[in-house]
MARBA-3410 file (N, C-alpha, C, O; in Angstrom, 1 decimal):
160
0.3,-1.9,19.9,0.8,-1.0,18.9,1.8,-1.7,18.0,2.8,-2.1,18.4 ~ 1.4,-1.8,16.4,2.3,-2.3,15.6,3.7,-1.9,15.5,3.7,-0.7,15.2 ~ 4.9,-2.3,15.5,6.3,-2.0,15.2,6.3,-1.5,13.8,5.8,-1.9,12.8 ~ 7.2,0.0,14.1,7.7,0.4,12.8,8.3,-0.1,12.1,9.1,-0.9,12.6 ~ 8.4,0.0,10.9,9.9,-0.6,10.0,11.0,0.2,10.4,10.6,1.2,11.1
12.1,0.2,10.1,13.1,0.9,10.1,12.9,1.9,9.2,12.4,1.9,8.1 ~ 13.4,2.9,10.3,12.8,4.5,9.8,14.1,5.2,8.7,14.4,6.4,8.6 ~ 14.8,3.8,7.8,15.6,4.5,7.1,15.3,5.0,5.7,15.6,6.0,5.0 ~ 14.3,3.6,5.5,13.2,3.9,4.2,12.6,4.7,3.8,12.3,5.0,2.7 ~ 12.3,5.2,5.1,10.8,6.2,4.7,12.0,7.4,4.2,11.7,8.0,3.2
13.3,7.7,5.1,13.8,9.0,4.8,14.2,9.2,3.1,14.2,10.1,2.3 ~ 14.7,7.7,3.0,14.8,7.7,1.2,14.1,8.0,0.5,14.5,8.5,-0.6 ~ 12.8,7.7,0.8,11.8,7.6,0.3,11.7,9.0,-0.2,11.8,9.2,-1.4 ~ 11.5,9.7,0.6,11.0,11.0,0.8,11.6,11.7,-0.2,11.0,12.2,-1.1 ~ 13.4,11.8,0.0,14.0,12.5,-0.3,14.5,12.0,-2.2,15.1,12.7,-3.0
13.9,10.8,-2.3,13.9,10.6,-3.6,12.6,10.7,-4.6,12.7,10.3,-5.8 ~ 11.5,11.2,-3.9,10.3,11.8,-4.3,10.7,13.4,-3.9,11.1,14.0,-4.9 ~ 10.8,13.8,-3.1,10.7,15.3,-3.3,12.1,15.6,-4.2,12.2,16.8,-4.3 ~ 13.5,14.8,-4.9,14.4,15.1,-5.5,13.7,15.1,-7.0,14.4,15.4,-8.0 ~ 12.3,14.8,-7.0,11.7,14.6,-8.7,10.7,15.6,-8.4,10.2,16.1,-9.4
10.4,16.1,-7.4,8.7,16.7,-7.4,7.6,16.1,-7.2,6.6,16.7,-7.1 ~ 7.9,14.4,-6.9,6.6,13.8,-6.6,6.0,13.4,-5.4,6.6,13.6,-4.3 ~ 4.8,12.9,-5.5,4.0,12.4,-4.6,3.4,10.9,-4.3,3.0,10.2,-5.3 ~ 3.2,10.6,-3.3,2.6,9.5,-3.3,1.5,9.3,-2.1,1.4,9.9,-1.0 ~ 0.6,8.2,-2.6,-0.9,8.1,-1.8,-1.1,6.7,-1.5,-0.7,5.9,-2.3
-1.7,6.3,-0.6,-2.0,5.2,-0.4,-2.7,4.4,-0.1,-2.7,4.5,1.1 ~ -3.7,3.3,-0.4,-4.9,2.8,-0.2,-4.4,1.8,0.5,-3.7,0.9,0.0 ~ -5.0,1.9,2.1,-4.0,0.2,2.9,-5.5,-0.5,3.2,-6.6,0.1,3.3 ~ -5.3,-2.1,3.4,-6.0,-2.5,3.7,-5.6,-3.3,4.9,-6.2,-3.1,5.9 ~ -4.6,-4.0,4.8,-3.9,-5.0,6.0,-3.3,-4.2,6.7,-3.3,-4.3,7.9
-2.5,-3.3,6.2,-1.4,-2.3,7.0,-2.3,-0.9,7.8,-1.8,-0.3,8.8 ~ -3.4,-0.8,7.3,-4.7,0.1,7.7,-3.8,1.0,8.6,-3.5,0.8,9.8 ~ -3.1,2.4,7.6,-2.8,3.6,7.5,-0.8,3.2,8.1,0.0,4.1,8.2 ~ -0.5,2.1,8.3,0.9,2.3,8.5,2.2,2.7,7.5,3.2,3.3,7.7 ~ 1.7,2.1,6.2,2.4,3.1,5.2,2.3,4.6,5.9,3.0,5.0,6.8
1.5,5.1,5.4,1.3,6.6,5.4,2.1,7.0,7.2,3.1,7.5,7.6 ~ 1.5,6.7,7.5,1.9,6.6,9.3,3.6,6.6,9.4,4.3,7.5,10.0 ~ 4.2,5.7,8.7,5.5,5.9,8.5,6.3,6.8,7.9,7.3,7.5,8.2 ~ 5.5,6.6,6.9,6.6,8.0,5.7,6.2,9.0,6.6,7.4,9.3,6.9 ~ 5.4,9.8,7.4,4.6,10.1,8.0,6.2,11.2,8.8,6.6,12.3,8.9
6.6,9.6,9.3,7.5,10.6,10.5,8.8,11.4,10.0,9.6,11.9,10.9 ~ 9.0,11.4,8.7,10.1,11.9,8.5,9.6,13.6,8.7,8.5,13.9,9.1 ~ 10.6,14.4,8.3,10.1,15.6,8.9,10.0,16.1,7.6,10.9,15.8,6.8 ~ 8.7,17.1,7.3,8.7,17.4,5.8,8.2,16.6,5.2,8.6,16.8,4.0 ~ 7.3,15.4,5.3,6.5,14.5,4.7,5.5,14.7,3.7,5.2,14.2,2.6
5.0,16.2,4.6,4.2,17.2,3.6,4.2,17.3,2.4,3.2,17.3,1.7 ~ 5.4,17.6,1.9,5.8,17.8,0.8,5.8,16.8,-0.2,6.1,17.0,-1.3 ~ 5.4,15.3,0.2,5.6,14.3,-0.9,4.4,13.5,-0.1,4.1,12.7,-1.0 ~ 3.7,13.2,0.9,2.9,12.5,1.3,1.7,13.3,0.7,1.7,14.6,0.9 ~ 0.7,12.5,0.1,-0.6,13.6,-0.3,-1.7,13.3,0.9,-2.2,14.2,1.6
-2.0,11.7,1.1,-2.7,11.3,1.6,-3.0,9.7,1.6,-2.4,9.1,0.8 ~ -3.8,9.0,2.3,-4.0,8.2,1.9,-5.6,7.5,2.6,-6.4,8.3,3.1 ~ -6.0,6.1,2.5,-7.3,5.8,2.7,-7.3,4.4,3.4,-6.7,3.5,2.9 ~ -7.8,4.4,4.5,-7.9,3.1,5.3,-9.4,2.3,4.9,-10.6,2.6,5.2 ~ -8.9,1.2,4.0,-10.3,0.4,3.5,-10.2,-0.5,4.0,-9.9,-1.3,3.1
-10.1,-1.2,5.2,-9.9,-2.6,5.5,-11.3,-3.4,5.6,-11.3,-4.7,5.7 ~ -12.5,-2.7,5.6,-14.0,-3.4,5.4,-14.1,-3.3,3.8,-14.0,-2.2,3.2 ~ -14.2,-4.5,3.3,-14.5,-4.5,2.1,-15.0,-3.4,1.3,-14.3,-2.7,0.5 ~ -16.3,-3.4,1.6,-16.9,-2.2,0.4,-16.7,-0.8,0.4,-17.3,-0.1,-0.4 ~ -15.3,-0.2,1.8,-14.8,0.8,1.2,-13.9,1.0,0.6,-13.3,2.1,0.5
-13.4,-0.5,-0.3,-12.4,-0.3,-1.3,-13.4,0.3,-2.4,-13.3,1.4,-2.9 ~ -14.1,-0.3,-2.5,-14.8,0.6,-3.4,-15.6,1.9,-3.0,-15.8,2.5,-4.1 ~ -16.2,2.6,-2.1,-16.4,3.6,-1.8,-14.8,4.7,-1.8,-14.7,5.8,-2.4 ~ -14.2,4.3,-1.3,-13.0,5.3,-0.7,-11.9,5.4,-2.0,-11.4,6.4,-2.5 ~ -11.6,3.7,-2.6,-10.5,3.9,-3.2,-10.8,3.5,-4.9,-10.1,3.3,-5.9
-12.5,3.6,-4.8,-12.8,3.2,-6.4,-12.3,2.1,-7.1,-11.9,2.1,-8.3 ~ -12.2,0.9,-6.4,-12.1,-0.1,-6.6,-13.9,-1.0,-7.4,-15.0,-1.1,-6.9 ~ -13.3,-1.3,-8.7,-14.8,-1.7,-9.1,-15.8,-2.4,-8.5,-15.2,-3.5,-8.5 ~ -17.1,-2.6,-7.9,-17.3,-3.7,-7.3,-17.7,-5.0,-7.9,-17.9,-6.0,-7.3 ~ -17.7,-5.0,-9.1,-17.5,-6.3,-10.2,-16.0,-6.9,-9.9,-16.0,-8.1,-9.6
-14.6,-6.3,-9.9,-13.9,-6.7,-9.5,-13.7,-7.5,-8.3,-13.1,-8.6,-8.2 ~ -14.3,-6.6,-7.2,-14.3,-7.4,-6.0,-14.9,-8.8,-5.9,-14.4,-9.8,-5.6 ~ -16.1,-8.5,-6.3,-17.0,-10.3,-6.7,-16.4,-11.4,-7.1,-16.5,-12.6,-6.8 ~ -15.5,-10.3,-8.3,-14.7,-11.8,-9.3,-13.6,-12.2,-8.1,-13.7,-13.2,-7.4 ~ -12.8,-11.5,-8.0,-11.6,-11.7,-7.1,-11.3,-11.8,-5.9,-10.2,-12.1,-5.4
-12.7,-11.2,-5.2,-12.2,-10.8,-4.2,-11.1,-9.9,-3.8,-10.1,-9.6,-4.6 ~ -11.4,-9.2,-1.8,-10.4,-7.9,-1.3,-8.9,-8.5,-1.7,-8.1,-7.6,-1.9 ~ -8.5,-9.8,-1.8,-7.1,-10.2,-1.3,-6.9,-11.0,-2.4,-7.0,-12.2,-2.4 ~ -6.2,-10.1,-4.1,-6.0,-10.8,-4.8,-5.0,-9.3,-5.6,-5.0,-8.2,-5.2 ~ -4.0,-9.9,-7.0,-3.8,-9.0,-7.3,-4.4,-7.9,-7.9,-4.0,-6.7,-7.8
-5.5,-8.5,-8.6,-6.5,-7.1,-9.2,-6.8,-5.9,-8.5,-6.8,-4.7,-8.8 ~ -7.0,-6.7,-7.0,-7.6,-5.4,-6.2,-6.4,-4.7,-6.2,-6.2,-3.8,-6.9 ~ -5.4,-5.1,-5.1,-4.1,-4.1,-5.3,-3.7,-3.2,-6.7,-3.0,-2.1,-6.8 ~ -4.2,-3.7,-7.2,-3.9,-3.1,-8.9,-4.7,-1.8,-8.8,-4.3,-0.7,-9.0 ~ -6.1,-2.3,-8.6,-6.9,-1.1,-8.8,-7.0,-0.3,-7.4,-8.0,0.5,-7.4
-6.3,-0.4,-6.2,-6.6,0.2,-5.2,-5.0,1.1,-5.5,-5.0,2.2,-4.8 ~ -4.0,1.0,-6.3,-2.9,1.6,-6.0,-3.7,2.8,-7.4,-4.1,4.0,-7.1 ~ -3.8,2.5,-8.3,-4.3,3.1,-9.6,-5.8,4.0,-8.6,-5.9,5.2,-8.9 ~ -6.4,3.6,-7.9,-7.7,4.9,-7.2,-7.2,5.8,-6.5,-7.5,6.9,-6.4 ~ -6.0,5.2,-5.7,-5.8,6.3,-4.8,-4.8,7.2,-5.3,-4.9,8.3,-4.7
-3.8,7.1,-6.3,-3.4,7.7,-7.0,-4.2,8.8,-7.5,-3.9,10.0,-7.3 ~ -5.2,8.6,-8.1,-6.0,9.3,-9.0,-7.0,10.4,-8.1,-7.3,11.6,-8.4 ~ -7.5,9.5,-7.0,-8.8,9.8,-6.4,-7.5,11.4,-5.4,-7.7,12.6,-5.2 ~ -6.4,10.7,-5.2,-5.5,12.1,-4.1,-4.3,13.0,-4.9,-3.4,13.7,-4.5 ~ -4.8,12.5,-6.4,-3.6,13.6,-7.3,-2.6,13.4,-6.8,-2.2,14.4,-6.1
-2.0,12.3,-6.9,-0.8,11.9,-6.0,0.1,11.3,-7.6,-0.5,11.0,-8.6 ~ 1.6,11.4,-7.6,2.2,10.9,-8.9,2.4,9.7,-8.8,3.0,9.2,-9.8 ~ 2.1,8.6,-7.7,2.2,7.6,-7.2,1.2,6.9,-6.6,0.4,7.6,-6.0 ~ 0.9,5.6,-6.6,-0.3,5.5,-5.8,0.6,3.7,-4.9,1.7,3.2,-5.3 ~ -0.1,3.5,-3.9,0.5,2.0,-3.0,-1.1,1.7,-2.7,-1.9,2.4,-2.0
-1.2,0.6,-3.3,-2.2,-0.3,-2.9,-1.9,-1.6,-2.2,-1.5,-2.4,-2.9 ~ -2.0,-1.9,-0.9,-1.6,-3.0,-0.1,-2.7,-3.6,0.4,-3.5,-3.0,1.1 ~ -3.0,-5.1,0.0,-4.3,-5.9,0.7,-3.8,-6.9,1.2,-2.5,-6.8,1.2 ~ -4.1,-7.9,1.7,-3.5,-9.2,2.0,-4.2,-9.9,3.6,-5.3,-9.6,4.3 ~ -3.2,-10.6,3.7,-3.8,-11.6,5.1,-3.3,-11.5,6.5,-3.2,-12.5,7.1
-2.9,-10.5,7.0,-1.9,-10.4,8.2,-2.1,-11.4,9.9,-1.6,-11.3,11.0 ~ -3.3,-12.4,9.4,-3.3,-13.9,10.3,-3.7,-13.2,11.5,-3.3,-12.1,11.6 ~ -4.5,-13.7,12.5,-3.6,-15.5,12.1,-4.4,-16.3,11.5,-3.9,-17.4,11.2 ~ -5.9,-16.2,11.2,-6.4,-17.2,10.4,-6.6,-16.6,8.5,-6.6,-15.5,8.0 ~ -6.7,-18.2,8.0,-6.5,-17.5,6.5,-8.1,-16.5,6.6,-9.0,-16.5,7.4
-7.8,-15.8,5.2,-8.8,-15.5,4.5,-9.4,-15.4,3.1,-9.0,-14.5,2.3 ~ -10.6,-16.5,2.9,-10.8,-16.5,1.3,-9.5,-17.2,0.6,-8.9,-16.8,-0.4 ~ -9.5,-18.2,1.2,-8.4,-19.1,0.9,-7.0,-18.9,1.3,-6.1,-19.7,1.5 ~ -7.0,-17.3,1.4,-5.2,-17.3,1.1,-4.8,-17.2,3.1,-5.3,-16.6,4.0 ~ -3.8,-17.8,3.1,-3.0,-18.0,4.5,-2.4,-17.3,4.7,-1.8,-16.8,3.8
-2.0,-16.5,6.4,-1.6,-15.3,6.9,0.1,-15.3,6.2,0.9,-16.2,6.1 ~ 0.1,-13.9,5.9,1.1,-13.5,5.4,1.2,-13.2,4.0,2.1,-12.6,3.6 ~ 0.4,-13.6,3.4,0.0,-13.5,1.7,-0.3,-12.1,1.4,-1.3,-11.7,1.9 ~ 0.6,-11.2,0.7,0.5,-9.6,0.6,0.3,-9.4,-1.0,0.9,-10.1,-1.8 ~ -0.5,-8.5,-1.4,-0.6,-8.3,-2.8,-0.2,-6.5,-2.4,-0.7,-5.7,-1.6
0.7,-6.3,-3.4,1.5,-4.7,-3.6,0.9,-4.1,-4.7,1.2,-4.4,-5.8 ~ 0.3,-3.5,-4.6,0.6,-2.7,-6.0,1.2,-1.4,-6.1,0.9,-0.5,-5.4 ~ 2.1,-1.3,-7.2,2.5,0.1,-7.2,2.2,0.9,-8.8,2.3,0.3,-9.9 ~ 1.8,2.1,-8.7,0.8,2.5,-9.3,1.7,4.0,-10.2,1.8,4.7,-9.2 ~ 2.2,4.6,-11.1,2.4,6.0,-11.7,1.5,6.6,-12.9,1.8,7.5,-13.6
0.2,5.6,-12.9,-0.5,6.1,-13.9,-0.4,5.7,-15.3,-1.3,5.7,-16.1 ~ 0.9,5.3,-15.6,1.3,4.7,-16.9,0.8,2.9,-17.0,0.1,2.2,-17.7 ~ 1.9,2.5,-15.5,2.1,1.3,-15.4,1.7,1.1,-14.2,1.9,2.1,-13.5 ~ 1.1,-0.3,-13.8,1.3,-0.3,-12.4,1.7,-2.2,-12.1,1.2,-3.2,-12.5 ~ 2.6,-1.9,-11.5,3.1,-3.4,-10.7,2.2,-4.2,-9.8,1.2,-3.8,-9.5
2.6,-5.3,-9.5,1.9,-5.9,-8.6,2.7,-7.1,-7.8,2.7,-8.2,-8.3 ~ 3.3,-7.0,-6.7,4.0,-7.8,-6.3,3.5,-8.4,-5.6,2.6,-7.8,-4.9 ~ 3.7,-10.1,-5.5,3.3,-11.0,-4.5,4.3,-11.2,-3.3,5.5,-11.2,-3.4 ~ 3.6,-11.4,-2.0,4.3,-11.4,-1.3,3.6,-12.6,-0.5,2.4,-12.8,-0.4 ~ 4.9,-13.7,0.1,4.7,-14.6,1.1,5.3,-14.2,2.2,6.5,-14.3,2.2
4.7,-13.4,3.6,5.4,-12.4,4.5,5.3,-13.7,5.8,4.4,-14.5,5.8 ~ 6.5,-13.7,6.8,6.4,-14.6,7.8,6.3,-14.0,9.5,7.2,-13.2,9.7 ~ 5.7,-14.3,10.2,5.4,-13.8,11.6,3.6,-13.2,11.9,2.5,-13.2,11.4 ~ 4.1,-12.7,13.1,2.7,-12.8,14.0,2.2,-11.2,12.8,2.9,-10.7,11.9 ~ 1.1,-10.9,13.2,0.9,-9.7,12.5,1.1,-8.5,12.4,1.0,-7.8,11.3
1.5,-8.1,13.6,2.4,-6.7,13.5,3.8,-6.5,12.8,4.4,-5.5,12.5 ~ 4.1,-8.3,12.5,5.6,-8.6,11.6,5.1,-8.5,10.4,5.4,-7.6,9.7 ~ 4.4,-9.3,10.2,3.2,-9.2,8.1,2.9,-7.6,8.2,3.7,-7.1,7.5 ~ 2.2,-6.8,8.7,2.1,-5.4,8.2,3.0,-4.8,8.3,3.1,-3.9,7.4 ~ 4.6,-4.9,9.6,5.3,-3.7,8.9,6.4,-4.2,8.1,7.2,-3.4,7.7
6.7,-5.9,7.7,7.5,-6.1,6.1,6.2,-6.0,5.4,6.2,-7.2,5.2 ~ 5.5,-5.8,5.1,4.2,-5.3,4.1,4.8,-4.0,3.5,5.1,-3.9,2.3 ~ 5.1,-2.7,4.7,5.4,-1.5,4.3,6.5,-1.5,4.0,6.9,-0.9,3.0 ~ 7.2,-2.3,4.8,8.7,-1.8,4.3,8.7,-2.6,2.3,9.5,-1.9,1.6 ~ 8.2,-3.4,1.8,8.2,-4.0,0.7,7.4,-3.1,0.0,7.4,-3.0,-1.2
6.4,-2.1,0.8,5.9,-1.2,-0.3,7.2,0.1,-0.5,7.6,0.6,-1.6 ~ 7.7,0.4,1.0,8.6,1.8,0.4,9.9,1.1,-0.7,10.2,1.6,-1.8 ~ 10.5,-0.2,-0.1,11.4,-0.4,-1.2,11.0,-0.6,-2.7,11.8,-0.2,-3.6 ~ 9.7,-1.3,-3.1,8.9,-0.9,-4.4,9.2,0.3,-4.6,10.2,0.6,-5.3 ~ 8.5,1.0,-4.3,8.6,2.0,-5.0,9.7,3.0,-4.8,9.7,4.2,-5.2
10.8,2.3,-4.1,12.4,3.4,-4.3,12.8,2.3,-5.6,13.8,2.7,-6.2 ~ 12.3,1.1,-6.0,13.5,0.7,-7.4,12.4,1.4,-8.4,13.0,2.3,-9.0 ~ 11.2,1.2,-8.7,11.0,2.1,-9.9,11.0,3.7,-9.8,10.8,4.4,-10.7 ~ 11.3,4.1,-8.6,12.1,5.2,-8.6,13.3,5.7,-8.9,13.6,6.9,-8.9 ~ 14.3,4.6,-9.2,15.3,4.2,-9.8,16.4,4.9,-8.7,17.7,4.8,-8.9
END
């Protein structure tokens, strides 16, 4: 069973999305549903969690989270484009005011070049969307939950 992050995030999280009205959605691929699973436990989640999409087989980034599959070819699952367009689908695809796209390598062998721990973020409001790189260190249950915890703090600074 993967270790949670510290469950102080998720409560900010929450409480500084439901202090605007908004929502947020998530498309995981390495973390496969622990975002969501986290914000998850605060009580009242409902209210700002829409939903989210576990793609960690390739081609349901693009079935689930409408990720292009021309994209995929060029770049491949574990690059920033994808994160870009997986935070920007699930946004859209779950009418969410937010979208978190997380892909990456959580080891222990690389993949498609990139070495365990290599995280691509994206954070998504429809206008703009970010894309943070991450070099994450430890076994894998350590890479997926600093994965989450680097997606809730993302998106608590452009939440300002």
């Amino acid at each position: 069973m993967p270790e949670l992050p510290d469950l102080a995030a998720p409560v900010r999280l929450h409480r500084a999305l439901l202090s605007r009205g908004e929502t947020v959605a998530a498309a995981e691929s390495l973390t496969a549903g622990l975002f969501c699973a986290t914000l998850a436990t605060v009580a009242g989640a409902s209210a700002t969690l829409r939903g989210g999409v576990v793609v960690y087989a390739t081609e349901l980034k693009t079935a689930l989270a409408g990720v292009p599959a021309d994209l995929l070819a060029v770049h491949g699952p574990v690059s920033p484009e994808t994160a870009v367009a997986l935070a920007d689908g699930v946004r859209e695809r779950c009418g969410a005011s937010w979208g978190i796209g997380l892909t990456g390598v959580a080891g222990p062998d690389p993949v498609d070049g990139h070495g365990p721990g290599r995280v691509y973020l994206g954070i998504s409001d429809g206008r703009r969307t970010d894309v943070v790189e991450l070099d994450l260190a430890g076994d894998r249950a350590a890479v997926r939950a600093a994965a989450v915890a680097a997606a809730m703090d993302g998106l608590l600074a452009r939440l300002g």
